[in-house]
C-alpha positions in Angstrom: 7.8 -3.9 -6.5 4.2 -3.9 -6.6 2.1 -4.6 -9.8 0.0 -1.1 -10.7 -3.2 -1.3 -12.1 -4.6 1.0 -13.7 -8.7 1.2 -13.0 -10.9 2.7 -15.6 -14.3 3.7 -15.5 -17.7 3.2 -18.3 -16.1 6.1 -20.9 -12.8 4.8 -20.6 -11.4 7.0 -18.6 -8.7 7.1 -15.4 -11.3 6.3 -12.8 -10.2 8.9 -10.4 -13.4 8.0 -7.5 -11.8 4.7 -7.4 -8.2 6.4 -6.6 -9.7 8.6 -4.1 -11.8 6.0 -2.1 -8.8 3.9 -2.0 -6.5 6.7 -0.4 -9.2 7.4 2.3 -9.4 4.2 3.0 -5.6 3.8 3.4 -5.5 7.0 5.3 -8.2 5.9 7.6 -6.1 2.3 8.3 -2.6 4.7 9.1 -5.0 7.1 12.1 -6.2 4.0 13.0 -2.8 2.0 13.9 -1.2 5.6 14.8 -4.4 5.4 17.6 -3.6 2.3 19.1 -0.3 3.1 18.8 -0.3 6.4 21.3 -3.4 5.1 23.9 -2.6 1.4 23.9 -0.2 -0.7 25.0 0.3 -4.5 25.5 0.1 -6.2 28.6 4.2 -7.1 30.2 2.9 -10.4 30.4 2.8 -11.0 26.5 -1.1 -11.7 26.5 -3.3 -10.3 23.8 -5.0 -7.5 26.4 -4.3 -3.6 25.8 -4.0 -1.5 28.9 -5.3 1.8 28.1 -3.2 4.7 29.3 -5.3 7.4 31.6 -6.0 9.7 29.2 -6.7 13.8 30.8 -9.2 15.6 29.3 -9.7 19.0 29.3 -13.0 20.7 30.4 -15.5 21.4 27.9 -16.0 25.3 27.5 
């Protein structure tokens, strides 16, 4: 199990921006792998390249 620290700000207090900026960031690394997850694969061949799949996109309207 993970240790839990609790962070506090200057007047002692849960410091609840710190909370927040740290679930946007964990958020933001989850799209992120979810990304290259659905538009890139790995080459058959084992090497480090990713093959993007052709994407369709729709018209602007």
């Amino acid at each position: 199990m993970d240790n839990f620290e609790v962070k506090y700000d200057q007047f002692n207090r849960v410091d609840v921006d710190y909370y927040i900026e740290l679930a946007r960031k964990e958020r933001a690394a989850y799209v992120a792998q979810l990304f290259r997850n659905v538009f890139f694969k790995k080459s058959e061949k084992g090497a480090k390249t990713r093959v993007a799949y052709n994407i369709q996109q729709s018209p602007a309207v």
